[in-house]
Structure formats: structure tokens, C-alpha cells
C-alpha positions, 0 to 999 in steps of 0.5 A: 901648097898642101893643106891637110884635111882630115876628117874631123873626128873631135866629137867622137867618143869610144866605148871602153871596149874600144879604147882598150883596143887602141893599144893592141892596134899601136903595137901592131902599127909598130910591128908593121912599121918595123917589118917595113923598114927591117925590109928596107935594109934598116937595122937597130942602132942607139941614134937615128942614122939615115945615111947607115939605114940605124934606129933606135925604135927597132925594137919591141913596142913594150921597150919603146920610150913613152913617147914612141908609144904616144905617137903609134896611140895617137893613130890608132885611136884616130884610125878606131875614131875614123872607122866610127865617124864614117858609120862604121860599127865594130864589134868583137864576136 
């Protein structure tokens, strides 16, 4: 049976440049995930149908329910997170 590990991140805490960076980072995971399913036949749809390939979050970010939102917020603030626990630094030039 899988047992999930990730890499605990809990005590790690942003700067505000960073946090600001989280937002730009969930639309663009939105915008890929979209490029992905448009790619696999998926189209827009008002509820979620497997079987006709039909969603509802085919749309821009800035449309999605706050709760689609959270979700794309959530792993970009855990991916921005990860990068700075594994000893990485970013930097904006």
C-alpha cells in the first residue's frame, strides 16, 4: 500500500516576494493543466463528465471558483516552499 512521504516543509517560511509569486505560479499550473486536458480531447462543459471528456475549470484562472483557485495555490506555494527547503535560493534579476 502507498504511504505518501513528502518532504516536510511546515517550518518554512516565505518572504513576501515570494508569497507574491505564488499566484503567478497557480495560474500558470492552471494554464498547463488546461493545455493537457484541451490536448486529450477535453473541452468546457457546466459539470464534470469523464465519459464526454466535459469540465467545468476549462476556463481562465481569474474565472475559477475560489476553490479551484486554492487548490493551484496550495501546490505552488509547496512547490516555492520545497525549492527553499532543499537549499535552493531564488532570486528575481
Amino acid at each position: 500500500m502507498y504511504t505518501p512521504e513528502p518532504i516536510d516543509t511546515s517550518k518554512i517560511t516565505l518572504p513576501e516576494e515570494l508569497l507574491e509569486l505564488t499566484e503567478k505560479i497557480a495560474e500558470n499550473v492552471h494554464e498547463n493543466w488546461a493545455v493537457g486536458r484541451i490536448s486529450e480531447g477535453w473541452s468546457y462543459g457546466e459539470k464534470r463528465d469523464d465519459a464526454q471528456k466535459k469540465t467545468p475549470c476549462l476556463v481562465p484562472y481569474g474565472e475559477l471558483s475560489d476553490g479551484e483557485k486554492e487548490y493551484d495555490r496550495r501546490t505552488a506555494l509547496e512547490t516555492l516552499k520545497l525549492i527553499v527547503a532543499l537549499g535552493y535560493k531564488i532570486s528575481k534579476e
